[in-house]
Each structure stands twice: as C-alpha cells, then as structure tokens.
DOLO-60135 format. One record per residue (C-alpha): residue number from 1; residue in one letter; x, y, z. Coordinates in nm, 3 decimals. Layout:
BEGIN
resi,resn,c1,c2,c3
NUM,A,X,Y,Z
...
***
This chain:
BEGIN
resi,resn,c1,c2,c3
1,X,0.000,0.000,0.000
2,X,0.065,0.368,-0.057
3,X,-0.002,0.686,0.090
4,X,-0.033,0.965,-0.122
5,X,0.047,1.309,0.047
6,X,-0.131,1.626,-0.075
7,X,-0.002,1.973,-0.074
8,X,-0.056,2.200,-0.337
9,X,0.118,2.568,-0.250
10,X,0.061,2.893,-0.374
11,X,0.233,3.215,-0.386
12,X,0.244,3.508,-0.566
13,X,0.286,3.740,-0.782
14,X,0.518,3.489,-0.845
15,X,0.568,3.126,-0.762
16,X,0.773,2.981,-0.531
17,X,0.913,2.641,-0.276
18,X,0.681,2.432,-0.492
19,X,0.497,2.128,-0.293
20,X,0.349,1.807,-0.495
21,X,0.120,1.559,-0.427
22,X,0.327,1.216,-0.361
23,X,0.211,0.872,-0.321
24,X,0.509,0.699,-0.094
25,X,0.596,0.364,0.049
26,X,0.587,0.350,0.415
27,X,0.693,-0.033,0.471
28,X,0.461,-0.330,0.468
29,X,0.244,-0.106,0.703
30,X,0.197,0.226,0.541
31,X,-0.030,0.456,0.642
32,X,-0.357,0.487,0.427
33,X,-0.672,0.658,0.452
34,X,-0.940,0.583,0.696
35,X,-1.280,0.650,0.612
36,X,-1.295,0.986,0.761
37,X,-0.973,1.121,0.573
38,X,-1.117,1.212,0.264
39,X,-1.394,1.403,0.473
40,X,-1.091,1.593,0.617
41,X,-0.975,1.672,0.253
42,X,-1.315,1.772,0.115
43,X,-1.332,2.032,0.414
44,X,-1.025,2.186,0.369
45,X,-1.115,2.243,-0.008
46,X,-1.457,2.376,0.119
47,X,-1.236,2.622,0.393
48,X,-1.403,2.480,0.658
49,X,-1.090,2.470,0.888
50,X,-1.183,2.472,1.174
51,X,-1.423,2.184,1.131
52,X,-1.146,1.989,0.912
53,X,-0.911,2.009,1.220
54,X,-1.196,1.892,1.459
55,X,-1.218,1.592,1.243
56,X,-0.871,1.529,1.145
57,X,-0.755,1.553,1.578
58,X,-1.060,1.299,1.636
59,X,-0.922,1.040,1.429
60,X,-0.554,1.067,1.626
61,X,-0.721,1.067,1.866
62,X,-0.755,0.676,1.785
63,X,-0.463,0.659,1.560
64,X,-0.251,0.921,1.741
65,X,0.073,0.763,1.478
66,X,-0.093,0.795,1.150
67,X,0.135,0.983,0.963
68,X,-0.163,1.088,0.668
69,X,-0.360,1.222,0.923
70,X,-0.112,1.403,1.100
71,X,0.034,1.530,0.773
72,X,-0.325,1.718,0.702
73,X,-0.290,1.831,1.055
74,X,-0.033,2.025,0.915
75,X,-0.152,2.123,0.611
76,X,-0.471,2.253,0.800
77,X,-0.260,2.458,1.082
78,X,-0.089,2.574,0.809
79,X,-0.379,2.754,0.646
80,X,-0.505,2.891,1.002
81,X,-0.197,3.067,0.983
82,X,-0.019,2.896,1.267
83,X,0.322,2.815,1.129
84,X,0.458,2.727,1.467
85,X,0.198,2.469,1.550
86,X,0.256,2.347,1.165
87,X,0.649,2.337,1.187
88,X,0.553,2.121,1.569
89,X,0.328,1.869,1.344
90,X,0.612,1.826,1.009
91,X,0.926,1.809,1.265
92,X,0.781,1.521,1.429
93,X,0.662,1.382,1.097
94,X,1.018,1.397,1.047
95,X,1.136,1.212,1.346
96,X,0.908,0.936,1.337
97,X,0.936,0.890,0.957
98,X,1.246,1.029,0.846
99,X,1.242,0.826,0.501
100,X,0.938,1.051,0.416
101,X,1.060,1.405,0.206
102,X,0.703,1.552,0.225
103,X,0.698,1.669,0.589
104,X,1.126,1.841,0.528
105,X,0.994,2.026,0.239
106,X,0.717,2.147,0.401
107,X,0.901,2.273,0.686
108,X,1.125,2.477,0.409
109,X,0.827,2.645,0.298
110,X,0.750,2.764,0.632
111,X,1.065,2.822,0.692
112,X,1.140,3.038,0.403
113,X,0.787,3.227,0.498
114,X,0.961,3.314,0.854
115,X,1.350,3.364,0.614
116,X,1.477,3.162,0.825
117,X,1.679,3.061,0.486
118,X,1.923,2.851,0.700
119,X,1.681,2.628,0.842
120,X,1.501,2.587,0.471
121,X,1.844,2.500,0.335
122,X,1.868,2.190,0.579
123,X,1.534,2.096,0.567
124,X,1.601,2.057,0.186
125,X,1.896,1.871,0.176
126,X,1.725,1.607,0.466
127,X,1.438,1.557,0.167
128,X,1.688,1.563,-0.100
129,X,1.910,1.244,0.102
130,X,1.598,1.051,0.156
131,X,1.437,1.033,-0.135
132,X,1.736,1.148,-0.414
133,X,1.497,1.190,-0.736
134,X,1.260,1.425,-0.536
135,X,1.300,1.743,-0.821
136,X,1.048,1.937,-0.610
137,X,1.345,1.984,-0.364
138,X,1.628,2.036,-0.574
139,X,1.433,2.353,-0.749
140,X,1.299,2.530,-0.380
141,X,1.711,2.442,-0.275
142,X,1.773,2.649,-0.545
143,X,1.535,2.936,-0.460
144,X,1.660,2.928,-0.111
145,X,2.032,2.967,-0.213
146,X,1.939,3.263,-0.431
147,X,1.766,3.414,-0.144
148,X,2.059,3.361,0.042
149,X,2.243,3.588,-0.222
150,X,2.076,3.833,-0.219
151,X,2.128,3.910,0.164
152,X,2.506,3.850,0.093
153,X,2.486,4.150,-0.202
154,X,2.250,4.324,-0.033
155,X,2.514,4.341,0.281
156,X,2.761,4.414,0.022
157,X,2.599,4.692,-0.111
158,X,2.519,4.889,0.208
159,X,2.902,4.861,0.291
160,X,2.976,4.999,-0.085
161,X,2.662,5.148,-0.251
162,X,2.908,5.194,-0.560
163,X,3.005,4.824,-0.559
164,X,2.910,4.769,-0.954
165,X,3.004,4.393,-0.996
166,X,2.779,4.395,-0.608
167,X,2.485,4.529,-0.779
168,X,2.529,4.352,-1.157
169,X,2.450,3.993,-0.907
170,X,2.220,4.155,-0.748
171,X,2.003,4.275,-1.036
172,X,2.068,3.831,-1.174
173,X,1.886,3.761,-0.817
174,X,1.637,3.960,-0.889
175,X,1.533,3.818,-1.188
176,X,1.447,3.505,-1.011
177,X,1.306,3.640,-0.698
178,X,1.035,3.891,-0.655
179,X,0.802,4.029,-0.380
180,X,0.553,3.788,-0.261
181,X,0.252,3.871,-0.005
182,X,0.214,3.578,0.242
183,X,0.157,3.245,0.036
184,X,-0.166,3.056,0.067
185,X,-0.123,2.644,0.107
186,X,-0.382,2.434,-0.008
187,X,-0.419,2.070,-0.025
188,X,-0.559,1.860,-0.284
189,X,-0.737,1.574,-0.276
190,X,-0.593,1.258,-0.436
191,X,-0.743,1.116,-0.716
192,X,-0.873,0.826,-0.534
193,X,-0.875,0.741,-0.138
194,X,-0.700,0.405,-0.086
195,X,-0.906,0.111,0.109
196,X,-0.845,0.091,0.489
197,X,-0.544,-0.022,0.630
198,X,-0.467,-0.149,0.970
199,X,-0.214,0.194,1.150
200,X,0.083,0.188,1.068
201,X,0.427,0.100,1.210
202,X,0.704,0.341,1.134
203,X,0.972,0.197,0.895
204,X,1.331,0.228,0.990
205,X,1.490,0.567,0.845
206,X,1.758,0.425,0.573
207,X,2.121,0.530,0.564
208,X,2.125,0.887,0.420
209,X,2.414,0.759,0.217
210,X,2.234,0.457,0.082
211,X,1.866,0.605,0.094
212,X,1.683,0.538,-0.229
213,X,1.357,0.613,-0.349
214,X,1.172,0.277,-0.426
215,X,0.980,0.248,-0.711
216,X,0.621,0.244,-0.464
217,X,0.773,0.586,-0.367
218,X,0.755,0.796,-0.711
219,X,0.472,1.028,-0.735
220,X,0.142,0.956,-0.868
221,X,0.069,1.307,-0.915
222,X,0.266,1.602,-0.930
223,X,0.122,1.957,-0.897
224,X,0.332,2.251,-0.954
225,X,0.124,2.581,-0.955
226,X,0.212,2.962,-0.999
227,X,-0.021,3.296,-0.973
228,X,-0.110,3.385,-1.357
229,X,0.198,3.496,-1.495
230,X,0.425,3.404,-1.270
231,X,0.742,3.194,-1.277
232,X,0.876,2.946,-0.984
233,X,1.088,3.165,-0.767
234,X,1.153,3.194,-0.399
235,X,0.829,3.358,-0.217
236,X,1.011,3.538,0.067
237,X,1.077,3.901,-0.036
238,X,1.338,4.024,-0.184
239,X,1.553,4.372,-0.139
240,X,1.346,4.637,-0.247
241,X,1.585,4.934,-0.139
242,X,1.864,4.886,-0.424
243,X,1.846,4.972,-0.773
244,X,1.936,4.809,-1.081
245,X,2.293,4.802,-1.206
246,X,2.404,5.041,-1.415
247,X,2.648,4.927,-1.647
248,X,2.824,5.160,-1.816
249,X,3.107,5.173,-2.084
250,X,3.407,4.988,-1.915
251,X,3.662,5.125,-2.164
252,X,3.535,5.538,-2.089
253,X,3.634,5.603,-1.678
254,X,3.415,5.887,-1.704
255,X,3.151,5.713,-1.817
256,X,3.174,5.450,-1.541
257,X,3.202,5.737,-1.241
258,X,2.867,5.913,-1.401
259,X,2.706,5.527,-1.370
260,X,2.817,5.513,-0.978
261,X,2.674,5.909,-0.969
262,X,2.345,5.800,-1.054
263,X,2.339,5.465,-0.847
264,X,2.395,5.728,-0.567
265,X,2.122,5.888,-0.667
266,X,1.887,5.616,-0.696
267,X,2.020,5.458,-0.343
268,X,1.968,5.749,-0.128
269,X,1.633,5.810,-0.275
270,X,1.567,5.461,-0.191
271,X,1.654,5.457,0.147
272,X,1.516,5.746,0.199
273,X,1.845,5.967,0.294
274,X,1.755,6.315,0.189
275,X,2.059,6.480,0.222
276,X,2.275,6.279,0.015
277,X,1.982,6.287,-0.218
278,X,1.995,6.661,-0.276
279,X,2.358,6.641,-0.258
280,X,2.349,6.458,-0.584
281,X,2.190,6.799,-0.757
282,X,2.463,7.085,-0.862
283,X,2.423,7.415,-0.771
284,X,2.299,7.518,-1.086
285,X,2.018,7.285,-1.107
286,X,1.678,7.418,-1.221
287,X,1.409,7.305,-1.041
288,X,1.040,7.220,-1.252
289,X,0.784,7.392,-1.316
290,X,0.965,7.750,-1.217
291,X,1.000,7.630,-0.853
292,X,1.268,7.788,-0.643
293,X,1.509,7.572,-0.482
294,X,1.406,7.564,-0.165
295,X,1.075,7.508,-0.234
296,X,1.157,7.179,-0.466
297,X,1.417,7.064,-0.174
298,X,1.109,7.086,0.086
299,X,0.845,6.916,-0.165
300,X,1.139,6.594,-0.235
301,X,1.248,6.579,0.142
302,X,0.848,6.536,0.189
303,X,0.759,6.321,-0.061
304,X,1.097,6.107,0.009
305,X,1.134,6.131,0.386
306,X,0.778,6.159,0.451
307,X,0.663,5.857,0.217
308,X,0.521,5.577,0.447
309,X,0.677,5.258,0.398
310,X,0.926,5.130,0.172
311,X,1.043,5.276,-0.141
312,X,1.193,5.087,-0.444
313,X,1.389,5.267,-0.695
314,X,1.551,5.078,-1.030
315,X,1.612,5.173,-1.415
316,X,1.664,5.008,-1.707
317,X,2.036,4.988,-1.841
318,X,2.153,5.350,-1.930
319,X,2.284,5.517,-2.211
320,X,2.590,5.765,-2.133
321,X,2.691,5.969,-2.351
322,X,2.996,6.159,-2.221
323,X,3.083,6.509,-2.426
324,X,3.368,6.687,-2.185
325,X,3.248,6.770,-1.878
326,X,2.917,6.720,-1.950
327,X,2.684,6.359,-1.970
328,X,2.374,6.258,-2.089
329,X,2.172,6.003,-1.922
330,X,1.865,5.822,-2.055
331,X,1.673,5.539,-1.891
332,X,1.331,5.405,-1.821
333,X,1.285,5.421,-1.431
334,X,1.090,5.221,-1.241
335,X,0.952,5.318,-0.878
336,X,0.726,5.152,-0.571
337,X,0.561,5.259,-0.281
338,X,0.298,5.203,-0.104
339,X,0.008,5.265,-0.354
340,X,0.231,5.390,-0.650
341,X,0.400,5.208,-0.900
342,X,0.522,5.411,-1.186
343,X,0.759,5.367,-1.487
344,X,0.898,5.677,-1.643
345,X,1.165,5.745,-1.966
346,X,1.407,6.014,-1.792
347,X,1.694,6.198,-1.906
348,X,1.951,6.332,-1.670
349,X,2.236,6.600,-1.742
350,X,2.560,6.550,-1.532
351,X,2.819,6.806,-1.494
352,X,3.186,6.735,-1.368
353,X,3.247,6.948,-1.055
354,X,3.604,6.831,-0.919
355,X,3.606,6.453,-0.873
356,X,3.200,6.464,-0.838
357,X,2.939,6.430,-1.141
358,X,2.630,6.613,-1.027
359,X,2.309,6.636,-1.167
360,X,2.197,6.958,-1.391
361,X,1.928,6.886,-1.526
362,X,1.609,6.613,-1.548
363,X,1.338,6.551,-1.695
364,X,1.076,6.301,-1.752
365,X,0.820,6.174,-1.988
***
C-alpha cells in the first residue's frame, strides 16, 4: 500500500518552494486513509478549517501515529496561519518517519515564509538524502540559495553602494526572486482514497548515504502551480531598497564614475536619505515647473522622507553619452511605494564638478 500526500502551494505574484502531491511507500504497514480522511480533505477544499481540524484531531485521537492524518494536521494549521503549531506537526513527521521528504519540504516552505533561509536550506537537503529523485526539492534548494544571495549582495551593497560587480548579481537575483505577499497552502485531494489499512508501524529511516527512493515511492501526481503569470521563484521578499545596475562603458572612466553618480542617486532616494539625495543635484540645477530651490528641496524631502513605507527605486540599463564635462543620461525608471507604481523614460544631465558628477538637469516623460 501507498499513501499519497497532498499539498498543493501557492504564492504570488510569483511562484515559489513548490509542494506536490506524492504517493510513498511507508513499509509493509503504510499509512492509508481511513474512512474519515477524505472528509478531512473535502473540508479543507470547502475552507471549513476549523471543522477539518476537529475531524482530522478525532481520528488521532484513535490513531494518534498515522502519519496521513497528521500530515493534514499540518496542512490545515498551516492555512489557520499557525506556522509554529505546523512546523511542531512536520518536525515530528520527520522524526518518526524520516524516510518521508514531504513533511522536510514542508518545513522549508514555512521556513522560508519566517527567512529563516538557514533552516530551509537543511530541511532541503534532509528531503533531498531521503528520497534522491525528489525534483520538487532540488528547485525550492535552489530558490533558497538565491535568497541567500541576495542578503550576501545586499550586505555588500550597504558597505559599498558603488560596488558595480555587487549590484550587476544583485540585479541576476532579482530576476528570479520577486516580492511575494504571504503564500496561501492548499491541499488537494488525491485522485482516489485508498481502502483501509490497519495503522501503521514506522519503517526504519535508511542510511542517508544509501537512501533510495523505491519504485512504490515515485509520485502519482505532481502539482506545480504559480499565480497567472508568474514563474517558480523563492516567495520570501526580496531587497526592495537597491536599484538596478548600471552598467556603463568599461573602456570610458568617465563614463563609469557618471554610472556610480546615478546609483547614488537612486540609493539614497531609496533609502530614503535626503541629504545625500539633494547632494546629488549641482548648484545650478533648475528646479520644474519655475519652482525655487528651496521650495523643490522641501516638496522631495516630503515626498521622500515623509513617504510611508518602503520605497523601491531601479532603471533600465543606461545610455551615457559623455561630451567633456558634460553627460547625458537616458533610462526608463521604475519606482514603488505604497500605492504607486510608476515607470517613467528620464533623461539626466551631469556636470563634472572636481572629482564629483552632479546632476543639472532632469526631466521626464
């Protein structure tokens, strides 16, 4: 006999620490279904919760070592939004069934919900030694170590906010990871309920250097599922305070210190530092719309300093063009806050003052 393990997660906007719905030997025992199981399953589809768990505690309560039952525990707790109770239920799972991957890469996902990205990464790699063909592991490993990275450039780049090879990675990490809200897990019901089996006795955990998945053990049915338009990535979020790189022609210096200029620019206006943000402006900046400069330095220290939550600031690769002391700057910028999200095709002038390239003029469209 078999018991098939259902977890179908969710994140968005884009997808992430996959789950799958696995049927898996247990031994000549394995845990199966009971009658009331399935009833379990159709009220969790149905959100019933709270009943589901009612249900799903009173048939412990007689089979208190019933791994299926105790792996919908989890699944259920998990949905109430009680990842510590959840992480309790899959790291016993763990202990009294080690040769099972389901319950390790479950506790990933909720680990990579709290980023506790450590934790994830060992969870992963138990899975990945018990059951060796278990792809669903191998890809969220992968997400984890990216979200790893991008703490590691994201360190980097507060220590050196110039660091251009620092924020090249970091803009490759960012490709495969993207803000996520909180992620909703949902099971799914098998296609079939197997017939009723006496409880089960927990099978000896294998070597992990000689476990194997047995043939019993592949899945029956794997579900892999992203919001619309989104691609599997990591669903913890990601840096929002750097920009993008921006590369700039490696064989012009000039050219490369006007890139770091407006990196500058863009971090400080990120993280919200208004007076390195002005400090970025030459003296002989003009101001829109006729403003003086005191009045535009109060409206930007308001709406930078005095924006409520966090701000995200990025552009497209830019064009420099580099004539004496003077540069042109196009790019297509991209900015977030709460309840804004605009992309704009800007143009920057920078002038050479000393060492420093500051900005003259700039405008958008």
């Amino acid at each position: 006999m078999t018991a098939s393990f259902p977890l179908l997660t969710r994140f968005r906007p884009r997808a992430a620490l996959c789950a799958a719905v696995f049927g898996l030997a247990l031994g000549s025992a394995a845990p199966v279904f009971a009658d009331n199981l399935p009833e379990v399953q159709r009220l969790i589809k149905q959100g019933q919760l709270p009943q589901a768990l009612d249900k799903v505690e009173g048939h412990l309560a007689s089979k208190p070592r019933d791994a299926q039952g105790r792996f919908l525990k989890g699944l259920i707790l998990t949905e109430m939004n009680k990842p510590a109770e959840a992480v309790a239920v899959f790291t016993k799972l763990t202990e009294d069934y080690p040769e099972l991957p389901e319950p390790y890469n479950n506790l990933a996902v909720l680990y990579a919900q709290q980023k506790q990205y450590d934790k994830a990464r060992t969870a992963l790699e138990m899975a990945i030694r018990t059951h060796p063909s278990y792809a669903i592991a191998y890809e969220n490993l992968g997400d984890v170590y990216a979200k790893l990275a991008s703490q590691a450039y994201d360190k980097a780049l507060q220590l050196d906010s110039a660091n251009s090879t620092a924020q090249n990675k970091m803009a490759l990490i960012r490709d495969l990871i993207s803000t996520s809200a909180k992620p909703n897990v949902k099971p799914q019901a098998p296609a079939a309920a197997a017939p009723a089996a006496p409880a089960p006795t927990p099978a000896p955990a294998p070597a992990p250097a000689v476990a194997k998945a047995a043939p019993a053990a592949a899945p029956s049915a794997t579900v892999v599922t992203s919001a619309p338009g989104a691609a599997a990535t990591l669903a913890a979020k990601p840096v929002e305070s750097k920009p993008a790189p921006a590369p700039a022609a490696k064989s012009d210096p000039a050219a490369d210190d006007v890139a770091k200029a407006l990196a500058g620019w863009a971090n400080a206006w990120a993280g919200k530092d208004v007076k390195t943000y002005l400090a970025h402006y030459a003296a002989e900046f003009s101001p829109p719309k006729g403003m003086s400069r005191k009045a535009w330095e109060a409206e930007r220290e308001e709406r930078i300093a005095g924006k409520p939550g966090k701000i995200s600031v990025s552009y497209d690769d830019p064009q420099i063009a580099i004539n004496g002391d003077k540069a042109t700057v196009k790019f297509r910028q991209h900015y977030k806050a709460t309840g804004l999200k605009s992309s704009t095709n800007k143009t920057m002038v920078f002038v050479r003052n000393g060492s420093k390239w500051l900005i003259q003029e700039e405008n958008s469209r």
